[in-house]
C-alpha positions as CSV (number, residue, x, y, z in Angstrom):
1,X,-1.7,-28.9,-15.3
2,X,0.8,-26.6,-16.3
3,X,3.3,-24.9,-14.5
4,X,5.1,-22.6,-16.8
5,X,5.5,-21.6,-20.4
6,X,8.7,-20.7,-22.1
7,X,8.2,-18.3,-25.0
8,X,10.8,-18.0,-27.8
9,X,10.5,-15.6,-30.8
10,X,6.9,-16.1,-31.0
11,X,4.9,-13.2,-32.1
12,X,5.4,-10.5,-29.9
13,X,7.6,-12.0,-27.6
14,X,11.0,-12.9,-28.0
15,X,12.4,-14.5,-24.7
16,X,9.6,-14.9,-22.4
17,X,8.7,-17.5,-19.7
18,X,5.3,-17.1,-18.0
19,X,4.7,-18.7,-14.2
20,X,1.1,-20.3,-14.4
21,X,-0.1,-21.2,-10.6
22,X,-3.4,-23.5,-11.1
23,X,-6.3,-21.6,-12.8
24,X,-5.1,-18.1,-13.8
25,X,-6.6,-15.1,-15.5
26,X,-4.2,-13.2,-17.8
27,X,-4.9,-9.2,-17.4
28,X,-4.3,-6.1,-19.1
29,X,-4.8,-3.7,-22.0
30,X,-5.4,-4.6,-25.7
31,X,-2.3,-5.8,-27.6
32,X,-0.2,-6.6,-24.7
33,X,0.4,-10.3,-25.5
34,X,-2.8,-12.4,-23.0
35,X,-4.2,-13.6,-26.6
36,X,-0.3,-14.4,-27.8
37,X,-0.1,-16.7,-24.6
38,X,-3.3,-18.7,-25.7
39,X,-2.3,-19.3,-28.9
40,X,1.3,-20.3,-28.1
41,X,-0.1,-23.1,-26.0
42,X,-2.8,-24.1,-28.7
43,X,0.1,-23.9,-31.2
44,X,2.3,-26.3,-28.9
45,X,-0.9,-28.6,-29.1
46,X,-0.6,-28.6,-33.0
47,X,3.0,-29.3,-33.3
48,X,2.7,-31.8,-31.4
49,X,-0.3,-33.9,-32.6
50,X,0.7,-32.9,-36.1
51,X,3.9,-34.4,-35.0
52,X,2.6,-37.7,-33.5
53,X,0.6,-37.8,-37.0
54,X,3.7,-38.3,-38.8
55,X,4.2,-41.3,-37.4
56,X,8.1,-41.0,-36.9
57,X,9.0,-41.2,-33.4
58,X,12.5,-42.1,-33.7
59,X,15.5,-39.6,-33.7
60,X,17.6,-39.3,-36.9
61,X,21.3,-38.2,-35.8
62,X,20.6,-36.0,-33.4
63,X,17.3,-34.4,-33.6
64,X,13.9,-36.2,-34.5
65,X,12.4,-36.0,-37.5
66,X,10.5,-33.0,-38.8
67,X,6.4,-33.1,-39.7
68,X,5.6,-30.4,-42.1
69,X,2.1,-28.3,-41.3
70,X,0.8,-26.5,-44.1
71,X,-1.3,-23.3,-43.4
72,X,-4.5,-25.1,-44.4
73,X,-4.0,-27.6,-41.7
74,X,-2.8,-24.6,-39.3
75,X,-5.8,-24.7,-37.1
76,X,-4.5,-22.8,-33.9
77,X,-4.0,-18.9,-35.0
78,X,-5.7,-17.4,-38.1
79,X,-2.8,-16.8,-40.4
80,X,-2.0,-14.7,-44.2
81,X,1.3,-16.4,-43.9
82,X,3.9,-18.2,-41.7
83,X,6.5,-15.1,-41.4
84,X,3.7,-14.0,-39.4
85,X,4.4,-16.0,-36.2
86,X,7.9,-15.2,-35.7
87,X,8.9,-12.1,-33.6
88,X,9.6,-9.4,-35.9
89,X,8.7,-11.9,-38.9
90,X,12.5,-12.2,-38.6
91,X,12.3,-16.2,-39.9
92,X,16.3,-16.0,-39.8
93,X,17.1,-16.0,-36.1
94,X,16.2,-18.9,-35.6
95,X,13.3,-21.5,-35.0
96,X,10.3,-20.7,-32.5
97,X,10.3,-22.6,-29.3
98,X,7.6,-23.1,-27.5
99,X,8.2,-24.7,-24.3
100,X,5.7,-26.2,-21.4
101,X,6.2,-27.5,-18.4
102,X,3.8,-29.7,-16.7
103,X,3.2,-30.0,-12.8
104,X,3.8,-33.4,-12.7
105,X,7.4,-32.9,-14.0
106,X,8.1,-33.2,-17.7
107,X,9.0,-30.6,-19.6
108,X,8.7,-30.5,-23.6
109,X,9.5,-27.7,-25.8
110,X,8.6,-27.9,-29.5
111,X,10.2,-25.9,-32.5
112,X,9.0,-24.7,-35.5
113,X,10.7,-24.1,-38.5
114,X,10.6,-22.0,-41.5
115,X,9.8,-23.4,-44.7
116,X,7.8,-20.5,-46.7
117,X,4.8,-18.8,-46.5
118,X,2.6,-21.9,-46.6
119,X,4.4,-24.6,-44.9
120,X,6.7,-24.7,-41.0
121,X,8.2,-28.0,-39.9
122,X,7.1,-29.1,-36.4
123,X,9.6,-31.4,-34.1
124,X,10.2,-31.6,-30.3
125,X,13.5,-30.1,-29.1
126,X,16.6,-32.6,-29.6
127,X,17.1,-32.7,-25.9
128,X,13.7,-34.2,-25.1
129,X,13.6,-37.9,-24.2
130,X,11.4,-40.4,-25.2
131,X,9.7,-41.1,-22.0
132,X,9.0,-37.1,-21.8
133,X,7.3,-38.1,-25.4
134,X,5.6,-40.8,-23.7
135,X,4.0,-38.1,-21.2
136,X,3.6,-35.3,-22.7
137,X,-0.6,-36.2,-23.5
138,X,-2.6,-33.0,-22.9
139,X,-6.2,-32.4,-24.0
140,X,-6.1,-28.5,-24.8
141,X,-8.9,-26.9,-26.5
142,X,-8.8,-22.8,-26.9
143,X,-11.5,-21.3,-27.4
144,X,-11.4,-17.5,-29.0
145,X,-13.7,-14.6,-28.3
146,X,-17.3,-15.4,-29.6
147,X,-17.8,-13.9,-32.9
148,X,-21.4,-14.3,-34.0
149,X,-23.9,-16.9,-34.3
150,X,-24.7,-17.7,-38.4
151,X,-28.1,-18.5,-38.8
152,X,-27.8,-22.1,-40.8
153,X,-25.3,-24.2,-39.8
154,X,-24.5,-28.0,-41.3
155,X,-22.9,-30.7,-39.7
156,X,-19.1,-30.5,-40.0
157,X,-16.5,-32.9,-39.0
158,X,-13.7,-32.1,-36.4
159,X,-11.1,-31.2,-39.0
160,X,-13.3,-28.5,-40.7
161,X,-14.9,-27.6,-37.1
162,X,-11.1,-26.9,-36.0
163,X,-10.5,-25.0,-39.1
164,X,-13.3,-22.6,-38.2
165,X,-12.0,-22.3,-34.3
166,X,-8.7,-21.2,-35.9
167,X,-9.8,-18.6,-38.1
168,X,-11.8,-17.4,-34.7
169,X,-15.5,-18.4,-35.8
170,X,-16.1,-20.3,-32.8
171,X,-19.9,-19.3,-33.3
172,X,-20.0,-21.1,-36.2
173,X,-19.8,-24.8,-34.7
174,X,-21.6,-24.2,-32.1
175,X,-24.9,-25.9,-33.1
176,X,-22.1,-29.0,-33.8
177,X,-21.2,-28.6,-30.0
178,X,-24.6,-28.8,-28.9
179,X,-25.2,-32.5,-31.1
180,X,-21.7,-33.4,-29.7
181,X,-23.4,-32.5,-26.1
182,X,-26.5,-34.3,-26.9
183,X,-24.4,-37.3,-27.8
184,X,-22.7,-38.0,-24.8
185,X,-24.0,-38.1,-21.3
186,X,-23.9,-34.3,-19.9
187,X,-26.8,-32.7,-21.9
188,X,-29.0,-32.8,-19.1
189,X,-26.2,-30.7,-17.1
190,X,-26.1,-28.1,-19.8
191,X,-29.9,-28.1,-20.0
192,X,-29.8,-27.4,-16.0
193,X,-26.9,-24.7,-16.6
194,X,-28.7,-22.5,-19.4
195,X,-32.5,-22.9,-17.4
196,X,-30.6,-21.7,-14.2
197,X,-28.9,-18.6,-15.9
198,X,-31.4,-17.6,-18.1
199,X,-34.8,-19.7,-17.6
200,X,-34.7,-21.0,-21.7
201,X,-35.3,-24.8,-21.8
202,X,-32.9,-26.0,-24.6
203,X,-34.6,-28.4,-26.8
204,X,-32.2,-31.8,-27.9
205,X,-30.8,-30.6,-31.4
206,X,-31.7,-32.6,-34.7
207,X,-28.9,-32.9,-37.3
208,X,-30.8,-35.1,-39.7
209,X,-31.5,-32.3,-41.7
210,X,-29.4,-30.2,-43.8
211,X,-28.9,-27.3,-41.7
212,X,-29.0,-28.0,-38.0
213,X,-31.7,-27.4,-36.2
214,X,-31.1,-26.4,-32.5
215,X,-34.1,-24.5,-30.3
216,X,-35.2,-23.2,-27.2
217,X,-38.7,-22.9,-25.2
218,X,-39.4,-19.8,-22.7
219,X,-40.9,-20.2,-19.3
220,X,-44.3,-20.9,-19.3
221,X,-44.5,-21.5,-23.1
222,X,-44.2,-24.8,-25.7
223,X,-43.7,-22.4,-28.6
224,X,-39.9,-23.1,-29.9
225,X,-37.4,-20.4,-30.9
226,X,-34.3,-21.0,-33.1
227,X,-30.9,-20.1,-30.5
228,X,-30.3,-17.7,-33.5
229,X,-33.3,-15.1,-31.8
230,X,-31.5,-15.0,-28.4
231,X,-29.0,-12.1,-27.2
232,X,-25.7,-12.4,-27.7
233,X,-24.9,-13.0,-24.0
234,X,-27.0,-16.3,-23.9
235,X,-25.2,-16.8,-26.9
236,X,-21.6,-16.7,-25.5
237,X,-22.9,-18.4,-22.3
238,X,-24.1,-21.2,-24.5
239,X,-20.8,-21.6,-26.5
240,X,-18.6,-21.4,-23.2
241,X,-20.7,-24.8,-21.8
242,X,-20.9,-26.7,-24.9
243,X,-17.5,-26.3,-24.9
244,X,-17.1,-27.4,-21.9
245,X,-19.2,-30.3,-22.2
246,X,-18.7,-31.3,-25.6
247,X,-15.0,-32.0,-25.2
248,X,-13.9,-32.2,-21.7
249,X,-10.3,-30.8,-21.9
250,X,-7.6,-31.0,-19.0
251,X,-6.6,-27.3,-20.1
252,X,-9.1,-24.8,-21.3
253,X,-7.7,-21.9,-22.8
254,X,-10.6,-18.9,-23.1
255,X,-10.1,-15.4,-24.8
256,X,-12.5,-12.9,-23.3
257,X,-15.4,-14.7,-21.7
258,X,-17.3,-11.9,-20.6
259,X,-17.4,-10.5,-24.2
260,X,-20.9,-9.5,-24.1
261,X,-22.0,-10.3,-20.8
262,X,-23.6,-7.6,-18.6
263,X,-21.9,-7.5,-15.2
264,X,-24.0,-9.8,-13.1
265,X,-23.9,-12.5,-15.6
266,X,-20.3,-12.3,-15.3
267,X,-19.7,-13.2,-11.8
268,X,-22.2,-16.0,-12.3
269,X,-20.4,-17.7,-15.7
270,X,-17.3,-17.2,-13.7
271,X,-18.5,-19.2,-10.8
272,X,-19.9,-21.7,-13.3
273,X,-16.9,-21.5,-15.4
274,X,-14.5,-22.5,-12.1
275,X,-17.0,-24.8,-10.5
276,X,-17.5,-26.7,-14.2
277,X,-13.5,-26.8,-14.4
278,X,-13.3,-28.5,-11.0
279,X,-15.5,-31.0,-12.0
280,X,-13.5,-31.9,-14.9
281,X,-9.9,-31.1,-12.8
282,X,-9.1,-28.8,-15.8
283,X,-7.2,-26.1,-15.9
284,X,-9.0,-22.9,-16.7
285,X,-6.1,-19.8,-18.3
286,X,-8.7,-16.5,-19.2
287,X,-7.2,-14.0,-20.7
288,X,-9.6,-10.8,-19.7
289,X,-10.7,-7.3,-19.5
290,X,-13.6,-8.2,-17.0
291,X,-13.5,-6.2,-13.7
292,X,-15.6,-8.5,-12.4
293,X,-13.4,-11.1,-13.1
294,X,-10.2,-9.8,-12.2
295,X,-11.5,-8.5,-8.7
296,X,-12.9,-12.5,-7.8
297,X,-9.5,-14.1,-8.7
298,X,-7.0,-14.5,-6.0
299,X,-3.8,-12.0,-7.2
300,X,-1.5,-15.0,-7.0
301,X,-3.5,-15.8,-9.6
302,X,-3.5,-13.0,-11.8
303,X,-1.1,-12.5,-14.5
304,X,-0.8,-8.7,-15.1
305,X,0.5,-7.7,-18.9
306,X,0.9,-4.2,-17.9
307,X,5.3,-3.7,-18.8
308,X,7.0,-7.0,-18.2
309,X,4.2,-10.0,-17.8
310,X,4.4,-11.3,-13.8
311,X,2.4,-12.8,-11.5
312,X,0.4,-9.3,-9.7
313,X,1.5,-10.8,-6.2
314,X,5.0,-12.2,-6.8
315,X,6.6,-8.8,-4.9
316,X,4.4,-9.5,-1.7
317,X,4.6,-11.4,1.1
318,X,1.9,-13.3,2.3
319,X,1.6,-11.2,5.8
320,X,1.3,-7.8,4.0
321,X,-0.8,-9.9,1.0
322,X,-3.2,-10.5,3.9
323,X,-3.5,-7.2,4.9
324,X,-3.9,-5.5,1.9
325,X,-6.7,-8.0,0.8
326,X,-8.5,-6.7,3.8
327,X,-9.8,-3.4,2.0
328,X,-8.0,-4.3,-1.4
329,X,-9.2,-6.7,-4.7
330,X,-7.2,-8.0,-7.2
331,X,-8.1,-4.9,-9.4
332,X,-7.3,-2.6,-7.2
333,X,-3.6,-4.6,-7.0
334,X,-3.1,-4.3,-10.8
335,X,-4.5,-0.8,-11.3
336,X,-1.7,0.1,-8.7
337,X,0.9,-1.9,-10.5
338,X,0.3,0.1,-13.1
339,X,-0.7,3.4,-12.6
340,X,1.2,6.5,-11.5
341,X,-0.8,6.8,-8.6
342,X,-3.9,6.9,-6.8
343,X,-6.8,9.7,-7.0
344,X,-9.7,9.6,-4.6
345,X,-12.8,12.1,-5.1
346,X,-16.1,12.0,-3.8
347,X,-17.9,10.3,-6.7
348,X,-17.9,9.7,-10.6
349,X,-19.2,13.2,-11.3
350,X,-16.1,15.0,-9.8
351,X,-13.9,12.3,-12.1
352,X,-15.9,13.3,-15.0
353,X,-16.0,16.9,-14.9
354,X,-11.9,16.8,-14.1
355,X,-11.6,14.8,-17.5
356,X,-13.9,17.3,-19.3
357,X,-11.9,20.0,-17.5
358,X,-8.5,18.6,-18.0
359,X,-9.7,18.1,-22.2
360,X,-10.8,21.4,-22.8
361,X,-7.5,22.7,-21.3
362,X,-5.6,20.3,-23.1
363,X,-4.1,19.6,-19.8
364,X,-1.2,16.8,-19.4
365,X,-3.5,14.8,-16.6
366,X,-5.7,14.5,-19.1
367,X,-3.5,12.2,-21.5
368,X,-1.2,10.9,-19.1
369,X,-3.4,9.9,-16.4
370,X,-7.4,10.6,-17.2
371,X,-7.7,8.9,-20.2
372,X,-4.6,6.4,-20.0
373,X,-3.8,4.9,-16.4
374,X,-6.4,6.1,-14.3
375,X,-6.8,4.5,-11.0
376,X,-9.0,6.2,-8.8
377,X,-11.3,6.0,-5.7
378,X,-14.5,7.1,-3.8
379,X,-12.8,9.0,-1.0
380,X,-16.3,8.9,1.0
381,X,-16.9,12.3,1.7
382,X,-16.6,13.7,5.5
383,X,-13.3,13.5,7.0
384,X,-11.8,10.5,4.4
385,X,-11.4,7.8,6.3
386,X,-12.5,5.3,4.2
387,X,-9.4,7.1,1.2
388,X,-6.8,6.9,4.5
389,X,-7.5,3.4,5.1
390,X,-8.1,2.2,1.2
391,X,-4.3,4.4,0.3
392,X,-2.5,2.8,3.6
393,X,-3.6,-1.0,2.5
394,X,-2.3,0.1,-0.9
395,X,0.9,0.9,0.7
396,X,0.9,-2.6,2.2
397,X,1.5,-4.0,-1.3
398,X,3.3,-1.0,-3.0
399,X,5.0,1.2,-0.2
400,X,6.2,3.5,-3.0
401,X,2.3,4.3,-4.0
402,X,1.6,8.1,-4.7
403,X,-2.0,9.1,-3.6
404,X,-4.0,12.5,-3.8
405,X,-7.3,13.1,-2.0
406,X,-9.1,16.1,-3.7
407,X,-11.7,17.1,-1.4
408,X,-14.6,19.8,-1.1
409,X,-14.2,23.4,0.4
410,X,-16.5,22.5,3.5
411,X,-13.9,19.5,4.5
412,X,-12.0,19.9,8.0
413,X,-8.5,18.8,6.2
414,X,-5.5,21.2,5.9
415,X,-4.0,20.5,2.5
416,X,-0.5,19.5,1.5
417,X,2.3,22.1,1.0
418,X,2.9,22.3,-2.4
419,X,6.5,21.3,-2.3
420,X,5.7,17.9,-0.7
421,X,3.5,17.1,-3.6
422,X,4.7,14.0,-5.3
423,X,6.9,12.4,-2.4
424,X,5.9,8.6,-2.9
425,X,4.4,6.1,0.0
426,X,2.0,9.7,1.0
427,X,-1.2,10.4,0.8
428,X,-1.5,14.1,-0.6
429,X,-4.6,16.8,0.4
430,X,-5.7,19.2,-2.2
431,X,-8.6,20.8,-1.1
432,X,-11.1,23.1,-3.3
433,X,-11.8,26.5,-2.3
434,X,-15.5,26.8,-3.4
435,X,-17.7,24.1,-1.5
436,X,-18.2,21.7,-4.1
437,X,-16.9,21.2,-7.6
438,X,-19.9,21.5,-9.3
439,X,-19.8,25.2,-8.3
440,X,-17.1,25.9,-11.0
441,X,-19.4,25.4,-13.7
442,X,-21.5,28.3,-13.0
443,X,-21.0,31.1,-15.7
444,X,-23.3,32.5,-18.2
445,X,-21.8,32.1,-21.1
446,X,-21.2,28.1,-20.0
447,X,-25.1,28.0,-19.0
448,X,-26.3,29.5,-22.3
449,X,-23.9,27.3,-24.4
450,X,-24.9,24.2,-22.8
451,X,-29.0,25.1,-22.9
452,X,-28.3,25.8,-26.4
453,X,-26.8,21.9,-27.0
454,X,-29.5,20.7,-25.0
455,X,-32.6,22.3,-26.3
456,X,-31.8,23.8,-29.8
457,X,-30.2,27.2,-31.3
458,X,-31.2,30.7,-31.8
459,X,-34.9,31.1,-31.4
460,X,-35.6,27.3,-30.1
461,X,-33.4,27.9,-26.8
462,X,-34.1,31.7,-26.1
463,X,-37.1,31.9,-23.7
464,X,-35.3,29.2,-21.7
465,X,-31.7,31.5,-21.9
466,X,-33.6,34.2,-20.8
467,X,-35.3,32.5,-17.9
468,X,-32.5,30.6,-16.6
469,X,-29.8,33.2,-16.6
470,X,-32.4,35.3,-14.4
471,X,-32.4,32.9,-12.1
472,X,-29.1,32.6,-11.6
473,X,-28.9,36.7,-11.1
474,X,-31.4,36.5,-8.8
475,X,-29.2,34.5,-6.8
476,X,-26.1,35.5,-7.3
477,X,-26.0,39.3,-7.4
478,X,-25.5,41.6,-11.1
479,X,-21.8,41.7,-10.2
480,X,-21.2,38.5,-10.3
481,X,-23.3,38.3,-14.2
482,X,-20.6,40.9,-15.2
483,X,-17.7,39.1,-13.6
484,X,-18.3,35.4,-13.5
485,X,-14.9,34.8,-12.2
486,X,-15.0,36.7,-9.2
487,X,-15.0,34.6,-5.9
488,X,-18.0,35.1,-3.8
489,X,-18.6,34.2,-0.4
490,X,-22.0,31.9,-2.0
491,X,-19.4,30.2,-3.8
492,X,-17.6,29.0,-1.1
493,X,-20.9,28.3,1.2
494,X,-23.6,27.1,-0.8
495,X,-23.8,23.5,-2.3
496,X,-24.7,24.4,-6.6
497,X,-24.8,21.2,-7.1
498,X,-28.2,21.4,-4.8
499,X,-29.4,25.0,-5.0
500,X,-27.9,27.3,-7.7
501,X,-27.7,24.8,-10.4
502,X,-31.0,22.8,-10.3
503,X,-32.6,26.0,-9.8
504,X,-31.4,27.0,-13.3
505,X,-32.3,24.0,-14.9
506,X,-35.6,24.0,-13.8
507,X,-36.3,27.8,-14.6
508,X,-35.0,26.9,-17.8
509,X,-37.7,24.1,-18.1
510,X,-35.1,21.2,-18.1
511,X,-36.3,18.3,-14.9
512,X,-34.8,15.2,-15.7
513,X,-31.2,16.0,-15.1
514,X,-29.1,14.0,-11.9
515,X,-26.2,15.1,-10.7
516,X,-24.4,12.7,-12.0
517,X,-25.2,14.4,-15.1
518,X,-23.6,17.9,-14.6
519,X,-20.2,16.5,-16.8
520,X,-22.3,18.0,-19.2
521,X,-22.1,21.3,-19.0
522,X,-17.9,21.0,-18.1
523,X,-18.1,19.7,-21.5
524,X,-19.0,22.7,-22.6
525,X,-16.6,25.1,-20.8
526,X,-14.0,27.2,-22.6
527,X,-10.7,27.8,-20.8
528,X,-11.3,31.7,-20.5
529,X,-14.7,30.3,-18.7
530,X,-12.9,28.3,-16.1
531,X,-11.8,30.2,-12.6
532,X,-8.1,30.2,-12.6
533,X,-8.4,27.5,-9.3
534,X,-9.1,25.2,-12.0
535,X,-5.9,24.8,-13.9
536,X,-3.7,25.4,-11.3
537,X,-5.9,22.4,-8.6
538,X,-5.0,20.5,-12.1
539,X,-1.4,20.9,-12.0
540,X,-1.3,20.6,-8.2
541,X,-3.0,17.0,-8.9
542,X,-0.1,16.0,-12.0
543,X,2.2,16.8,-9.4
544,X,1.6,14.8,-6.9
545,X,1.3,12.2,-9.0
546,X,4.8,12.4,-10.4
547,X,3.5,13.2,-13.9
């Protein structure tokens, strides 16, 4: 198992060295360096079996002797040219370095050096001993994110099936997994794996033809189907276990194995995934976007890529670990790692009509914090007990943690003073004056706009204008048509989201619309439509985050 990685002027990183406790899962956004990891350690794989191919063990001088890879043979990272893995593509500082230590206690770091565009030298460091040489046997296999079945596939030998794996085309071998599986002795546990998951009874392949030829059966029925007619989730599924099966590795390296999984077949692949990996006592490192995911691993598991790469629980004790965990998931842990703070609101719709809101305005929360590093929470209505106790376990792990609760007109709260907003480790009150949120999207001009979207222009949309807007006179006075921005005492009583608003809708002949949908008509808003409460609860909210 490895214990650590030592990164040097690889790719994105320079100078890096990466703590790996057991199984991990490697978090973050896109192009932060999780994938870079993965290949590193499949590249240390190549070096070094390239190396062993060249059959020279011995050192000459001082160093041992070089084993030139040529791109062809390249099999870990898909690559134009060599430049390409070297930090910078600055080949002149020096030689990559690509160190790993194992938990049993050796430690072997292999170099690669520049040669040109087609061909690097692979070695092991000059300080490495023999008996490190000796140890230093790993089985890695990495596989990338799945990227398409082909339809005919003929039986390929490792080399070219390795090839493919490099240039990311896992999906094309994957029929040559599934003879591999049939070969040995654990098809009838990846026969039990796919019927459990997904009820398909996978049929032994036949590679006596030209093409592969590898089927299922549904429940029920003796008619076969070729894999190529399933979804791309039983797909991914099915290229994660014959994987698995096929070549039982002691460290399994796997970019994005949710890619294309809905979120219940997630959590069970995981469990799979883990429980499959204990069988074999491999080591499972997943880099991952997966919520799902993240949230079931243990956060001195995680390895968060947000700023510098670290372990998401290194700067926690165990006792406040343990007490944070209580109300807190790994997700949560990582979101607050990264973000500037915290936002709880009463559901998804208030989130969504803020975004539209904080768009239309152009509005810094809307870049810096909406759209970017948003970490928010159900604050579950009432008097917010559930927001207190979620924000204090956050301040368990992170006592500098900025929170806001924005909360309905109706709720018993007194809000913040203004110039406290932003003082870290507290949880800040910002309270709406109207009763709900929804009740800032009423204005004519708004309701004609979005009936217009909705059912059609001009002529198409008129009757339903006409009847809608009447409605909402009815209800809320003639004054209030002719000044829309006004505050009225209905404003700050009724609930829109339940009277005034659904009201409209129907009388405008529209039925099928939730709640949940009402981002739709914020969407719609101009800025001179939008009470001036509105931009100035916005600001109120970017300060107390810190933005």
């Amino acid at each position: 198992m490895i214990k650590r990685v030592t990164l040097k002027r690889f790719k994105r990183f320079a100078d890096e060295t990466f703590d790996l406790p057991g199984n991990v899962v490697l978090a973050g956004p896109n192009n932060t360096g999780k994938t870079t990891l993965l290949q590193a350690i499949a590249v240390w794989n190549l070096a070094l079996r390239k190396w062993r191919e060249n059959g020279d063990l011995s050192r000459h001088g001082s160093a041992y002797a070089r084993a030139p890879v040529t791109r062809e043979s390249f099999t870990a990272v898909p690559l134009r040219e060599f430049s390409l893995l070297w930090a910078g593509r600055e080949i002149t500082r020096g030689s990559i370095e690509i160190g790993l230590e194992h938990a049993s206690g050796w430690k072997l770091t292999m170099a690669l050096e520049y040669d040109s565009t087609v061909q690097i030298y692979a070695r092991p460091h000059a300080e490495t001993t023999y008996e490190t040489l000796e140890k230093a046997q790993l089985d890695i296999i990495h596989v990338p994110p799945f990227s398409g079945l082909g339809t005919d596939e003929p039986v390929y030998q490792r080399p070219k099936q390795d090839q493919l794996i490099g240039q990311g085309k896992p999906g094309d071998i994957l029929r040559n997994l599934l003879v591999e599986v049939a070969r040995g002795d654990r098809w009838k546990d990846l026969y039990a794996a796919i019927e459990g998951l997904f009820g398909y009874r996978l049929q032994a392949p036949d590679d006596s033809l030209a093409n592969i030829l590898a089927e299922y059966t549904m429940p029920g029925s003796a008619k076969r189907y070729d894999i190529a007619s399933a979804g791309s989730g039983f797909h991914q599924v099915l290229m994660l276990l014959a994987f698995f099966y096929a070549r039982p590795a002691s460290i399994l390296l796997l970019d994005e194995p949710d890619a294309h999984l809905h979120i219940i077949l997630q959590a069970r692949i995981y469990d799979t995934l883990k429980r499959v990996a204990l069988e074999q006592r491999s080591q499972l490192i997943i880099a991952t976007h997966s919520e799902i995911i993240i949230g079931a691993t243990s956060p001195e598991r995680v390895i968060t890529f947000y700023g510098k790469p670290h372990i998401l629980a290194e700067t926690l004790d165990r006792k406040r670990l343990v007490e944070a965990l209580a109300l807190l998931d790994s997700t949560d842990l990582m979101l607050a790692d990264q973000a500037p703070g915290i936002l709880y609101v009463e559901g998804s719709t208030d989130l969504d009509i803020l975004r539209e809101w904080a768009r239309i305005l152009n509005h810094p929360l809307d870049s810096k914090f909406l759209r970017a590093d948003l970490f928010w929470h159900p604050n579950g209505g009432g008097e917010s007990e559930e927001a207190k106790q979620h924000f204090n376990a956050l301040l368990a792990a992170k006592p500098d943690m900025r929170g806001v609760l924005l909360v309905d007109g109706d709720t018993r709260i007194n809000p913040s003073e203004p110039d406290e907003l932003g003082e870290r480790g507290k949880l800040h009150r910002i309270k709406w004056n109207r009763r709900e949120i929804e009740s800032y999207l009423i204005h004519p001009k708004t309701l004609t706009r979005f009936l217009e979207r909705t059912i059609g222009p001009g002529e198409i949309s008129a009757p339903a204008i006409t009847a809608g807007l009447e409605y909402v006179e009815k209800q809320m006075g003639t004054p209030f048509i002719n000044d829309p921005l006004t505050e009225t005492e209905l404003l700050r009583s009724a609930r829109a989201s339940k009277t005034i608003l659904p009201g409209f809708l129907q009388a405008a002949g529209i039925h099928a619309f939730e709640k949940s949908d009402f981002y739709e008509i914020a969407a719609v808003q101009k800025p001179e439509e939008l009470p001036p409460e509105v931009p100035e609860k916005l600001d109120l909210i970017a300060k107390a985050l810190g933005l």
